[in-house]
LUMVOFI-132651 format. One line per 8 residues: number of its first residue (from 1); for each residue x, y, z of N, C-alpha, C. Coordinates in nm, 4 decimals. Layout:
<pts>
NUM> X:Y:Z:X:Y:Z:X:Y:Z  ... $
</pts>
This chain:
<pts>
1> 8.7957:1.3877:-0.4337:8.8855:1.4528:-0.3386:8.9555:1.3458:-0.2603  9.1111:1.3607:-0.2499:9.1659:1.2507:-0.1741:9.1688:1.3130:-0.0443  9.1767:1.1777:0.0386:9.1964:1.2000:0.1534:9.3303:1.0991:0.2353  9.3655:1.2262:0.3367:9.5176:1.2110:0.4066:9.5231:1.0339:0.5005  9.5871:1.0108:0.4726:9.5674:0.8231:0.5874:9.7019:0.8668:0.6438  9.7473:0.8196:0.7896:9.6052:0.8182:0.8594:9.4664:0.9579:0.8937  9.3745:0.9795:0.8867:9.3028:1.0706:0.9064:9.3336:1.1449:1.0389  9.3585:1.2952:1.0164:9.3836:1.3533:1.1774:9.2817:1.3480:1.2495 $
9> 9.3564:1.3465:1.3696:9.1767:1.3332:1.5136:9.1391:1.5019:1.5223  9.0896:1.5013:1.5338:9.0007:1.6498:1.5645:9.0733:1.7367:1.6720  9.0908:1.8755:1.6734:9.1225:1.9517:1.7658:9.0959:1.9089:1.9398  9.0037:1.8872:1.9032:8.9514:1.8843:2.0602:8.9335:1.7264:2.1137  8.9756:1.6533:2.0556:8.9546:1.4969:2.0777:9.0662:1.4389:2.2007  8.9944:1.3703:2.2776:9.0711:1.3130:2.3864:9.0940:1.4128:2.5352  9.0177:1.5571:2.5017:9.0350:1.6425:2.6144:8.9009:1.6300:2.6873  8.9028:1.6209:2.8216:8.7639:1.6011:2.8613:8.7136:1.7527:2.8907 $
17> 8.5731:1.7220:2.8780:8.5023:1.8795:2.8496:8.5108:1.9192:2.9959  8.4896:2.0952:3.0216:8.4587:2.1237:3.1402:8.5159:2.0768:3.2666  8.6740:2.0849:3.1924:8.7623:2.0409:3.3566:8.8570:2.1511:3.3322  8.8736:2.2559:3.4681:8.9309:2.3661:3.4757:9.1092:2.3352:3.4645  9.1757:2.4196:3.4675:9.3621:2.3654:3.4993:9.3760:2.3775:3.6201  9.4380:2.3013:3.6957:9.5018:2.3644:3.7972:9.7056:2.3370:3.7356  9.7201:2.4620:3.8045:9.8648:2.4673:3.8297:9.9488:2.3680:3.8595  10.0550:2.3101:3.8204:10.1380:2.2347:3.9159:10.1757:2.2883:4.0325 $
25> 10.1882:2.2238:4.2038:10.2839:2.2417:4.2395:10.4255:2.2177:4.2735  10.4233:2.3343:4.3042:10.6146:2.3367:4.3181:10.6926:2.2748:4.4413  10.7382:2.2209:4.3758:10.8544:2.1252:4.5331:10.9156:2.2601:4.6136  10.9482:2.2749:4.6873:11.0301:2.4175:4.7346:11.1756:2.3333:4.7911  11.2413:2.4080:4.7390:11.3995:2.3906:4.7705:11.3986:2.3788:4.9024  11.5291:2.2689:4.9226:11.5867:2.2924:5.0722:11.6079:2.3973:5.1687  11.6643:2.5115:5.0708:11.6962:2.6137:5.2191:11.5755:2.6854:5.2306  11.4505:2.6860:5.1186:11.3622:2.7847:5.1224:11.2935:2.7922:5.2038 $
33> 11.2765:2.8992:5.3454:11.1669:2.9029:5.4337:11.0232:2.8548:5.4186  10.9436:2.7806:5.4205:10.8296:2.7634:5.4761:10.7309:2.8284:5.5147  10.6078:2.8754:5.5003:10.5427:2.9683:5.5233:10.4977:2.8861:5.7089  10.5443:2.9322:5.8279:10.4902:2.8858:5.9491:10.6013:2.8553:5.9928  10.6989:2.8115:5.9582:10.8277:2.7310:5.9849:10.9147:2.8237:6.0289  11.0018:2.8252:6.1742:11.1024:2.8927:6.1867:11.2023:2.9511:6.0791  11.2622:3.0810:6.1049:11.3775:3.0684:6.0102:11.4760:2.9944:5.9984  11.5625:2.9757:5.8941:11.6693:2.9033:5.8879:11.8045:2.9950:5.8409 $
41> 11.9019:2.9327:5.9518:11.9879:3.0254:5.9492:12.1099:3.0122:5.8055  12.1287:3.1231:5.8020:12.2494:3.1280:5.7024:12.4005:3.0151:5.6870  12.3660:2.9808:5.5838:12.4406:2.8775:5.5440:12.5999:2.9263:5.5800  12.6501:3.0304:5.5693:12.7983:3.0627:5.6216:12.7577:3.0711:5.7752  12.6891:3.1146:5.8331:12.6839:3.1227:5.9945:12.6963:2.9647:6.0712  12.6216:2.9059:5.9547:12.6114:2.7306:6.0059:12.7860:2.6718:5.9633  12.8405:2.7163:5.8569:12.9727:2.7039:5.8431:13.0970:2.7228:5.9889  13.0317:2.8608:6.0404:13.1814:2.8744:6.0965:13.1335:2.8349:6.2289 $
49> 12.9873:2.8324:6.2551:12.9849:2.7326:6.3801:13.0232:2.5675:6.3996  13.0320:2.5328:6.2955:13.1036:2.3792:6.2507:13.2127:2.4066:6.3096  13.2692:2.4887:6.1933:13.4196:2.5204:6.2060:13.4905:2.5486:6.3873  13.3975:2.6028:6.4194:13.4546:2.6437:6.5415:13.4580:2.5448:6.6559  13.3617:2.4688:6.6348:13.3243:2.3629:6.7288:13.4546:2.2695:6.6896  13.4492:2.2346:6.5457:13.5626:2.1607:6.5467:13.7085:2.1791:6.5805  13.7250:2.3307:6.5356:13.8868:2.3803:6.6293:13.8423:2.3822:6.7988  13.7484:2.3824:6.8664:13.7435:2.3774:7.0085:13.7340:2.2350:7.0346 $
57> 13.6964:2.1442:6.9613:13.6943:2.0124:6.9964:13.8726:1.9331:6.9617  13.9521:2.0044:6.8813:14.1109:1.9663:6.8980:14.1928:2.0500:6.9439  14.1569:2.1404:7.0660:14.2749:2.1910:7.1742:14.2192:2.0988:7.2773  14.3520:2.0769:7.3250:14.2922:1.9412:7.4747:14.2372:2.0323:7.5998  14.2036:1.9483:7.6830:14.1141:1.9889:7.7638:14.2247:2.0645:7.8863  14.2324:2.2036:7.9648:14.2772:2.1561:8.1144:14.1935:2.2020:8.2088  14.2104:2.1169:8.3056:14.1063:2.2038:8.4226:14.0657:2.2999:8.4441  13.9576:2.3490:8.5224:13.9772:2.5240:8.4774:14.0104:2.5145:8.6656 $
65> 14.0887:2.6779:8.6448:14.1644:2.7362:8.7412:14.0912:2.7454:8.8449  14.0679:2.6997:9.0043:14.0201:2.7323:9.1312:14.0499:2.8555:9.1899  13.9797:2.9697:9.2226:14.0269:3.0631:9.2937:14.1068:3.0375:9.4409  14.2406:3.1102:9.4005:14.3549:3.1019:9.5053:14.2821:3.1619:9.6557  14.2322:3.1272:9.7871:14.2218:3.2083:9.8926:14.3121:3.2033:9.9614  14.3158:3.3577:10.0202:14.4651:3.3736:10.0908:14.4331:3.3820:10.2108  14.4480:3.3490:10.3078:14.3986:3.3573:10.4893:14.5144:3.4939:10.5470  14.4154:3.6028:10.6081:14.5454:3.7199:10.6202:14.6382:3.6894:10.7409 $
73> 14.6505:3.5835:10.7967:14.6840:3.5249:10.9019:14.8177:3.4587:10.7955  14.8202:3.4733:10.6980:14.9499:3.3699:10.6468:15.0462:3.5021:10.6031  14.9451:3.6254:10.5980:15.0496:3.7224:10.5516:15.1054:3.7999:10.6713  15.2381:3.8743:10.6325:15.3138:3.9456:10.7631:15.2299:3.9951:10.8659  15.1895:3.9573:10.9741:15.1574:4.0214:11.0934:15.1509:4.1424:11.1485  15.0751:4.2222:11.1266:15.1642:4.3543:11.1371:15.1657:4.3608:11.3398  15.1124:4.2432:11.4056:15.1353:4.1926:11.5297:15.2929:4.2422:11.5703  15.3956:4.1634:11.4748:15.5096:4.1440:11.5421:15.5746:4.3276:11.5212 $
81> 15.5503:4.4059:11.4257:15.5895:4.5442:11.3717:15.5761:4.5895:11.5373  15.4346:4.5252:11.5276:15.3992:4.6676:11.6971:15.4675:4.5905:11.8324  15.5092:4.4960:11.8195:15.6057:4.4365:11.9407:15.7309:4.4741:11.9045  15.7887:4.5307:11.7963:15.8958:4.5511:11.7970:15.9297:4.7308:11.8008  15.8151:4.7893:11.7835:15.7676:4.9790:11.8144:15.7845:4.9668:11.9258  15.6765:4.9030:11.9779:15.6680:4.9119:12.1853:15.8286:4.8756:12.2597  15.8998:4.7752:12.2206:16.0612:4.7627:12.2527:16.1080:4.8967:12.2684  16.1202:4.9700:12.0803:16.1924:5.0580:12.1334:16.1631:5.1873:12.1938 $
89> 16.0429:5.1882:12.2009:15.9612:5.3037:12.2716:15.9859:5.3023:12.4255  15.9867:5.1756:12.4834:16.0366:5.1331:12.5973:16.1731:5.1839:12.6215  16.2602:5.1686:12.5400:16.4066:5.1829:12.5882:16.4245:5.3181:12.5242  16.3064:5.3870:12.5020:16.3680:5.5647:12.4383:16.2864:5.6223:12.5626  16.2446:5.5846:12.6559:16.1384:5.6531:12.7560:16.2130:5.7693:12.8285  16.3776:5.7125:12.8400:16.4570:5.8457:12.9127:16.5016:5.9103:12.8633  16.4461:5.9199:12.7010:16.5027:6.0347:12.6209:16.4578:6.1540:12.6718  16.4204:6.3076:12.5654:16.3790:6.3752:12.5479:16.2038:6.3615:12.4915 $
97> 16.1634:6.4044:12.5505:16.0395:6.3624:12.4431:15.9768:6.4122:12.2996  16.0574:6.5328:12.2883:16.0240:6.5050:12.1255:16.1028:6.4374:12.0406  16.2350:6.3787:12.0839:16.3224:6.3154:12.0141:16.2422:6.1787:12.0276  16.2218:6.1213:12.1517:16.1604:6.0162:12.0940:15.9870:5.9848:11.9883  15.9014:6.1205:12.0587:15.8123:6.1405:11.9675:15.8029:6.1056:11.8220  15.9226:6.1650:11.7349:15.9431:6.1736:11.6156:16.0164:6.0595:11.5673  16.0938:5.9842:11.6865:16.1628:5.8552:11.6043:16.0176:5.7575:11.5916  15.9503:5.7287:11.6974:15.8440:5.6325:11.7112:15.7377:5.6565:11.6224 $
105> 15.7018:5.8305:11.6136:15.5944:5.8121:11.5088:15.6375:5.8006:11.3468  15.7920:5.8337:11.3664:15.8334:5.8310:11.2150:15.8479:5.6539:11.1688  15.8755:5.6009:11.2660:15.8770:5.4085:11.2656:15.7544:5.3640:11.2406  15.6219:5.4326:11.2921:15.5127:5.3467:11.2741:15.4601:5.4170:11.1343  15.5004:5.5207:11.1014:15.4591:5.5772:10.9490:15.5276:5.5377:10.9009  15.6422:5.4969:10.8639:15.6974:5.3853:10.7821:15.6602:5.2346:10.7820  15.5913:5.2003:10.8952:15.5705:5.0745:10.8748:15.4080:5.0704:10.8269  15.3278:5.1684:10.8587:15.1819:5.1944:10.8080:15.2135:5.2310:10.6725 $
113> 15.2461:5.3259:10.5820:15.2966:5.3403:10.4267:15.3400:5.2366:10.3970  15.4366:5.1415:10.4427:15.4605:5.0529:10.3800:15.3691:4.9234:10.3180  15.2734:4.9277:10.4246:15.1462:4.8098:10.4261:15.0745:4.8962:10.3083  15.0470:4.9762:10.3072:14.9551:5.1076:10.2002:15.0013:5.0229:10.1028  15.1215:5.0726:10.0457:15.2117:5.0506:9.8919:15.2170:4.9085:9.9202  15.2039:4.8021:9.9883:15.1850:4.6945:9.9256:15.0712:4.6453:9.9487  14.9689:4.7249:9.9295:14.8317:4.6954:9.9239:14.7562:4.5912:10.0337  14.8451:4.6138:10.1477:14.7509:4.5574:10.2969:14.6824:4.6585:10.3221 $
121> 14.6925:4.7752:10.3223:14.5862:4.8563:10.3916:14.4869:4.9118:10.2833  14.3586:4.9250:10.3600:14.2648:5.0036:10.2786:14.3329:5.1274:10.1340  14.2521:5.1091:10.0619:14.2671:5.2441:9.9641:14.2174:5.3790:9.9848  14.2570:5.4742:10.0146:14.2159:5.6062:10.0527:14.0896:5.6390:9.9638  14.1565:5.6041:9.8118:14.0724:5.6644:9.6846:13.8830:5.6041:9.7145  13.8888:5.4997:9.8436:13.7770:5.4685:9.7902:13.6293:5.5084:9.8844  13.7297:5.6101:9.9387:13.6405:5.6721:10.0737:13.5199:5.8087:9.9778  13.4150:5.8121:10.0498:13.2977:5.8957:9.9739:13.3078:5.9825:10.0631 $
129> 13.2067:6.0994:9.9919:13.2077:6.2407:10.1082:13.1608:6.2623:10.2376  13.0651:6.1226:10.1974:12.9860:6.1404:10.3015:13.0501:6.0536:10.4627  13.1585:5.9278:10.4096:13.2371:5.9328:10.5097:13.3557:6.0061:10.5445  13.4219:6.1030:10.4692:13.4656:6.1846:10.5229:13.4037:6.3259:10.6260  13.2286:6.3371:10.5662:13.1401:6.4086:10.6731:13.1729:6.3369:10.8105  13.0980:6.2131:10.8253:13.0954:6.1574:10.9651:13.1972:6.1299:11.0513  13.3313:6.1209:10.9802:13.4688:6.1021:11.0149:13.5192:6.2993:11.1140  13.4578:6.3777:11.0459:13.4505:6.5136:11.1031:13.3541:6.5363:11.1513 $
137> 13.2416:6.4580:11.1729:13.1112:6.4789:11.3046:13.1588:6.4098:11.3774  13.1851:6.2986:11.3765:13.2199:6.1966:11.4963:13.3179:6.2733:11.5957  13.5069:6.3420:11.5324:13.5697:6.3689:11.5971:13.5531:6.4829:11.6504  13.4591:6.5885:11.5865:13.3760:6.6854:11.6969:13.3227:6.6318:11.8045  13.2155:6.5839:11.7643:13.1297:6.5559:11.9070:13.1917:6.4778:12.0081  13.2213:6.3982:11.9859:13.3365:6.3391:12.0965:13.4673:6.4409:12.1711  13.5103:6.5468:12.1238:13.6010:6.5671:12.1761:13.5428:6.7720:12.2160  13.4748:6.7993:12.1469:13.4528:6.9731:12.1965:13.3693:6.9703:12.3238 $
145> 13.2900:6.8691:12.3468:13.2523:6.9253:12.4568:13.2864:6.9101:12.6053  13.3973:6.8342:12.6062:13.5197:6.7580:12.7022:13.5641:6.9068:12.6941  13.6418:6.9665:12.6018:13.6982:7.0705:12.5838:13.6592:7.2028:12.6311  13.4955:7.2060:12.6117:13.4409:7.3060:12.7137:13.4059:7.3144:12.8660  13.4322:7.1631:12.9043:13.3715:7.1252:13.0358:13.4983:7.1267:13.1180  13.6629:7.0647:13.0158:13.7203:7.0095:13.0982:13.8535:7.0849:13.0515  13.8560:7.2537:13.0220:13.9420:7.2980:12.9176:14.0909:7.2828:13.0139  14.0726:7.3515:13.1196:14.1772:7.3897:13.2337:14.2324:7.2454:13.2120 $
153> 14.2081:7.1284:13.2590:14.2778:7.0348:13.2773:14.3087:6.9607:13.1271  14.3176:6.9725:13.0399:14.3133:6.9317:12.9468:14.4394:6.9891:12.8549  14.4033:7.1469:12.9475:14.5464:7.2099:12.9093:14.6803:7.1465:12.9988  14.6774:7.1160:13.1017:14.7373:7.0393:13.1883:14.8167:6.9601:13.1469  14.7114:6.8231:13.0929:14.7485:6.7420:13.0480:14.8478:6.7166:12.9330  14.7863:6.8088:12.8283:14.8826:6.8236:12.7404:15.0260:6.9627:12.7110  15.0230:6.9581:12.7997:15.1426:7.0292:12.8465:15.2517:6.9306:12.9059  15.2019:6.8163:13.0068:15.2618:6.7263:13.0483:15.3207:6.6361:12.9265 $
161> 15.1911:6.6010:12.8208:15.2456:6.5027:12.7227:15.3315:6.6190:12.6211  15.3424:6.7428:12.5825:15.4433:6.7348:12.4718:15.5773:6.8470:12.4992  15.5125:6.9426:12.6558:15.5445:7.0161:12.6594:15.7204:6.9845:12.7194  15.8640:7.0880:12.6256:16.0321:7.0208:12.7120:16.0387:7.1968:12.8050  16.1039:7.1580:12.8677:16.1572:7.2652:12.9903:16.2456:7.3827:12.8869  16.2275:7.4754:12.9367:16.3028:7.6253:12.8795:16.2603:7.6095:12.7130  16.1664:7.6023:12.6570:16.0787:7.5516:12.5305:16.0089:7.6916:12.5000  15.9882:7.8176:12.4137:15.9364:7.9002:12.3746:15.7856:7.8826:12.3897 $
169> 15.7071:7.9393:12.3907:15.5572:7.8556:12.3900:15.5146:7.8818:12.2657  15.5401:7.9645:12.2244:15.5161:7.9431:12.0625:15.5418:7.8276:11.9975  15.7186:7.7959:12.0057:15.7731:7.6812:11.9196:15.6725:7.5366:12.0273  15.6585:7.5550:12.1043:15.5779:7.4682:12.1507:15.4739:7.3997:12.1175  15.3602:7.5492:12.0825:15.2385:7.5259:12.0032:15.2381:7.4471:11.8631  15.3175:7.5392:11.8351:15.3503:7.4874:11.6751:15.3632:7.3770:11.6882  15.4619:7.2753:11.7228:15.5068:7.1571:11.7288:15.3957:7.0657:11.7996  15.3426:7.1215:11.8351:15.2107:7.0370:11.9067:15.1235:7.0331:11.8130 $
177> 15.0879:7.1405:11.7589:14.9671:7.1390:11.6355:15.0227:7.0672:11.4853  15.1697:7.0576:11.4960:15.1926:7.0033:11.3925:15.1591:6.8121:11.4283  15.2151:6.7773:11.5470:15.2076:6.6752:11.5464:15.0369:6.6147:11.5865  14.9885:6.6618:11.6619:14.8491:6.6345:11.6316:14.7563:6.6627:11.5173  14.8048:6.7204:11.4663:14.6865:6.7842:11.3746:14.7701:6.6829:11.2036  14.8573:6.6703:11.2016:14.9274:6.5401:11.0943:15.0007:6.4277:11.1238  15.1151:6.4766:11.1770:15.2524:6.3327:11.2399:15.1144:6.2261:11.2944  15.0539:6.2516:11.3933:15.0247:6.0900:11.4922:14.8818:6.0927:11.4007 $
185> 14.7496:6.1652:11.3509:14.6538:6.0828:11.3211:14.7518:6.0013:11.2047  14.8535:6.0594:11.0800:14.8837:6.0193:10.9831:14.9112:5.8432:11.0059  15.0554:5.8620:11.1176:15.0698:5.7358:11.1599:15.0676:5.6386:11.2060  14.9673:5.6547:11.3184:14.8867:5.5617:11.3787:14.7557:5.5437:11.2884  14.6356:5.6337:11.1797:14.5392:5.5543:11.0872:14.6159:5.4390:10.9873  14.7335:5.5174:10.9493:14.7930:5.3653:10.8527:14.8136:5.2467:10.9546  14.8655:5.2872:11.0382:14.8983:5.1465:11.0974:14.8064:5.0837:11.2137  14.7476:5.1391:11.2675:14.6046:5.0783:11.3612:14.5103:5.0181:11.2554 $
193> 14.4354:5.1769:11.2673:14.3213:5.1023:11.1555:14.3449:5.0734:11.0316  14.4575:5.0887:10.9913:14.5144:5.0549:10.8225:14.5449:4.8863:10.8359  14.6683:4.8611:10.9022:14.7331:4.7575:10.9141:14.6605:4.6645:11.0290  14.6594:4.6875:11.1347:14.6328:4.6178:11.2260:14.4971:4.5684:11.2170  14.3963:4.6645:11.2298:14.2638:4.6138:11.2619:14.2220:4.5493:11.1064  14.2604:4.5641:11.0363:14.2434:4.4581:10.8607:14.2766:4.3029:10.9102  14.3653:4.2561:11.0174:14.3832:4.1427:11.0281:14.3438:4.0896:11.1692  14.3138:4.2241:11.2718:14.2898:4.1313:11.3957:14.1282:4.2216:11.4466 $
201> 14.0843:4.2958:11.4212:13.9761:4.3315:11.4167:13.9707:4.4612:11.5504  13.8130:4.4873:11.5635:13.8742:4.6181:11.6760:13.8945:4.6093:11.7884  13.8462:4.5054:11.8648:13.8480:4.4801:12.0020:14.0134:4.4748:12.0042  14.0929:4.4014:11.9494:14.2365:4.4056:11.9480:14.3096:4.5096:11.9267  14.2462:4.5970:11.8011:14.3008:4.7179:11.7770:14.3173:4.8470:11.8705  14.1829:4.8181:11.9429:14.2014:4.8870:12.0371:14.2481:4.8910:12.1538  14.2784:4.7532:12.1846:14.3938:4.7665:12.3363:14.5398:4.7716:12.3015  14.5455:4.7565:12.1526:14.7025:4.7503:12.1503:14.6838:4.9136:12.1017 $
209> 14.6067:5.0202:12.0314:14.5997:5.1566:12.0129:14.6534:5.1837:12.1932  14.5795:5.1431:12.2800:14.5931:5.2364:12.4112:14.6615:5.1852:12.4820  14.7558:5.0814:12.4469:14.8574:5.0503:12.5631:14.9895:5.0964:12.4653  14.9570:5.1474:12.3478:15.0950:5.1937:12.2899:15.0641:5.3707:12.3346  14.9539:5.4247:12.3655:14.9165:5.5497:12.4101:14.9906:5.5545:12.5266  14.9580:5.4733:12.6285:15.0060:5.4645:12.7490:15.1899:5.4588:12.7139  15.2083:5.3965:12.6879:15.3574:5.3273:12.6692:15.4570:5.4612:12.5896  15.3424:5.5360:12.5137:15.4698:5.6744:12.4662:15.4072:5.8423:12.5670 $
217> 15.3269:5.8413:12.6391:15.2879:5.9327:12.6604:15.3196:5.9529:12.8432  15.2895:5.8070:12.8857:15.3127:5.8185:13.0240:15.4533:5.8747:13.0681  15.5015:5.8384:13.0683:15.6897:5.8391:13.0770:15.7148:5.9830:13.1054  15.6804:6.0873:13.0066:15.6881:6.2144:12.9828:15.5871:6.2966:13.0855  15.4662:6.2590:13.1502:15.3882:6.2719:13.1801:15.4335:6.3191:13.3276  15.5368:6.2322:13.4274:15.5339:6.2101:13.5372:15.4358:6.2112:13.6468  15.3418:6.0818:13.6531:15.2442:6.0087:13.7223:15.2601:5.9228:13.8057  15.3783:5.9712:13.8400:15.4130:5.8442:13.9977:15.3409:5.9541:14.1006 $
225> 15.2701:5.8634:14.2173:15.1855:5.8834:14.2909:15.0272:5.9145:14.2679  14.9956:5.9726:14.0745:14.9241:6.0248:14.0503:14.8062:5.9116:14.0061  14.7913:5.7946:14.0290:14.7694:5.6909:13.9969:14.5555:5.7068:13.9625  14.4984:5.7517:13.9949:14.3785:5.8235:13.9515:14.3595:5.8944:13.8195  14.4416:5.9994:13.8137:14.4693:6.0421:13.6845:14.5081:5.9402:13.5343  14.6290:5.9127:13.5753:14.6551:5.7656:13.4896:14.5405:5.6741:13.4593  14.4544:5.6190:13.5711:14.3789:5.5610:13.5084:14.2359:5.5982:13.4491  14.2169:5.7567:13.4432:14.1488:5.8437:13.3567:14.2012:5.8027:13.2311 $
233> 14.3366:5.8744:13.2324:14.4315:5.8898:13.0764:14.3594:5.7246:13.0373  14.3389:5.6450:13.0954:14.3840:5.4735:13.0268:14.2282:5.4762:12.9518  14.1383:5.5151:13.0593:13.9922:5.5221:12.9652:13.9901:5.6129:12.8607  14.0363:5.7415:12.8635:14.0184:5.8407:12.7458:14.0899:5.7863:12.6315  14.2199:5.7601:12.6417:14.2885:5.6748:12.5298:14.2074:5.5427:12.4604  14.1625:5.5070:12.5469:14.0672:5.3434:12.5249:13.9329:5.3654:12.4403  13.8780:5.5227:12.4799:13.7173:5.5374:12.4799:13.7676:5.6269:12.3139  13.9071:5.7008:12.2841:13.8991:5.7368:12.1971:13.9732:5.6370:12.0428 $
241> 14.0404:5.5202:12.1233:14.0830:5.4842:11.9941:13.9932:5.3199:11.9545  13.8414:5.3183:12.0776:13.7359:5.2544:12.0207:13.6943:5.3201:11.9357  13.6313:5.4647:11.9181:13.5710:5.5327:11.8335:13.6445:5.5422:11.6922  13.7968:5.5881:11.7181:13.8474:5.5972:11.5724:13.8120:5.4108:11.5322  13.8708:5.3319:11.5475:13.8258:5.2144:11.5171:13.7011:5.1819:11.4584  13.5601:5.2234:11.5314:13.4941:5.2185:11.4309:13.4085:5.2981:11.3724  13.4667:5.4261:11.3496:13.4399:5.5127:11.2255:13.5382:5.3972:11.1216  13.6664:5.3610:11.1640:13.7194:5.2518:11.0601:13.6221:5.1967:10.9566 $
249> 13.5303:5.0992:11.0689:13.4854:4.9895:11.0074:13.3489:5.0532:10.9472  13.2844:5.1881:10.9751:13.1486:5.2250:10.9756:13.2147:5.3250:10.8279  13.3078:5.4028:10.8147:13.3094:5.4807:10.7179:13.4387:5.4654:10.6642  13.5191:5.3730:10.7005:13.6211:5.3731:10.5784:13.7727:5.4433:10.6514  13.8675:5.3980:10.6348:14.0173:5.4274:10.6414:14.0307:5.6234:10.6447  13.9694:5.6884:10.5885:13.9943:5.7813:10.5374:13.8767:5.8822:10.6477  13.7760:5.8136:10.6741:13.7334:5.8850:10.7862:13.7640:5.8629:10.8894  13.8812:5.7759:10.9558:13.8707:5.7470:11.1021:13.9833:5.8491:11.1066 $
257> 14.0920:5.8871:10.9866:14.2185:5.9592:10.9981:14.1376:6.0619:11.0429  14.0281:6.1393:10.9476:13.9754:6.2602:10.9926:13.9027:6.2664:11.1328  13.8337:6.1533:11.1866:13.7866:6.1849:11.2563:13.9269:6.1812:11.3907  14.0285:6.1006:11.4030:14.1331:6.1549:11.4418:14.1881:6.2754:11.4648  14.2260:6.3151:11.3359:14.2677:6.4442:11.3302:14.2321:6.5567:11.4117  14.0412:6.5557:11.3538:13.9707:6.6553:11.4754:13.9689:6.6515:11.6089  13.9487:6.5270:11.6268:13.9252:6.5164:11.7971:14.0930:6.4988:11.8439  14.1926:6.5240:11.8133:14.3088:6.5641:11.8366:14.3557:6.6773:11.8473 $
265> 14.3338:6.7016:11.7511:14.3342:6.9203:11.7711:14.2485:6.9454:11.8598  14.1166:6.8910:11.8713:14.0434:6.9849:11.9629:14.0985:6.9544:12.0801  14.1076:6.7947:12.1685:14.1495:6.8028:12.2389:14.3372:6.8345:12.3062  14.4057:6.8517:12.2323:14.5458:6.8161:12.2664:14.5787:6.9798:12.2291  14.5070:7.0086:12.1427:14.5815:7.1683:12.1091:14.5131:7.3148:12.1338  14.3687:7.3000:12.1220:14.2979:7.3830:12.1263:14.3101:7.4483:12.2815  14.2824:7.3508:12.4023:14.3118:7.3706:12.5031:14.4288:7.4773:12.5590  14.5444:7.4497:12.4603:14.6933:7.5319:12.5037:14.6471:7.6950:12.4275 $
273> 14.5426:7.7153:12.3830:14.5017:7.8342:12.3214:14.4081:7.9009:12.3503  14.3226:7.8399:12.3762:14.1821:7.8986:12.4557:14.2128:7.9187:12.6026  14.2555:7.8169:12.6875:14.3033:7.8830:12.8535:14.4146:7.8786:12.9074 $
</pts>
């Protein structure tokens, strides 16, 4: 029998006995997570953050913008408006008094609307219910119970401030309730507590409120000799346009009108009806 040269080695030759396999392991790719290892983010997300950095790194740089402050002292005064009301209120004193009534309050409601629409005065829209409540508690309580204590003279008084000679008392009333109860809170809240007290605060607001009280009401009044009375009128005017002032500052533009309003009717009109 021949035999093959070179002779084959045996099946099993050169393997050592009784050694188990192990597996290779595997390299793991670059992007492949790690078992423990944070994630790694998406290769397009890492793209356009490049990208973006690099278009923000070639627009040039400019400063960034300082907020503009405006001092309300640089804007119109509404100071000089009411030195130039009181002038002509002064030189209308020997009018009639509802003719001048209606020129003066129609001047300071034009000059209070006007501050409105160019956004010096408060916003109406931003008054809540609850200061329109206190704006109508305040001008109650302050003014009804004067009204019950002090009705007779009160009627007096305002008979002196609106009432003209040979005058219907009807067309009287009317014109009284119209102008208290809308014309003066309307145009004195825009322009006191609208305009004025926004730039000079209330202590100011309120002596220039009651020396423009004095200045359209006296005249009509005739208080020569009566000099006691007058300086009643100077506190009630004073004691009421502190209060509208600060319902101003306590509830907002929109409650001091109301609380106006009320304690105007009650006192200035109610009086000519009840005694």
């Amino acid at each position: 029998m021949s035999e093959t040269w070179p002779p084959e080695p045996p099946p099993d030759a050169g393997r050592p006995e009784n050694v188990p396999m192990e597996p290779l392991r595997r390299r793991p790719l670059p992007l492949e997570r790690q078992p423990g290892s944070p994630q790694r983010e998406p290769i397009q997300q890492v793209v356009e953050q490049v990208r973006a950095e690099e278009i923000a790194a070639s627009q040039p740089i400019s400063p960034p913008e300082l907020p503009v402050t405006r001092s309300p002292y640089r804007e119109v005064d509404p100071l000089f408006a009411y030195i130039f009301l009181v002038a002509i209120a002064v030189g209308l004193s020997t009018f009639e008094a509802i003719v001048t009534y209606v020129l003066l309050w129609t001047l300071m409601g034009g000059v209070g609307a006007m501050g409105y629409f160019l956004g010096a005065v408060e916003r109406l829209r931003t008054a809540q219910i609850d200061d329109l409540f206190w704006g109508v508690t305040f001008g109650f309580l302050s003014s009804f119970p004067f009204v019950i204590v002090f009705g007779s003279a009160l009627q007096t008084v305002s008979q002196r401030m609106f009432d003209v000679e040979e005058s219907p008392a009807l067309v009287m009333d009317t014109w009284v309730f119209m102008a208290v109860a809308f014309v003066i809170p309307a145009a004195e809240s825009l322009f006191f507590r609208g305009a004025v007290q926004g730039v000079r605060g209330i202590s100011l607001t309120t002596v220039l409120a009651t020396i423009w009280a004095c200045v359209v009401f006296f005249p009509n009044m005739a208080l020569a000799g009566r000099e006691a009375i007058a300086l009643i009128l100077v506190f009630v005017f004073a004691l009421l346009n502190f209060l509208y002032s600060y319902v101003r500052q306590r509830n907002g533009l929109a409650g001091a009108w109301l609380c106006q309003t009320v304690s105007y009717t009650l006192l200035w009109f109610m009086p000519r009806v009840l005694f």
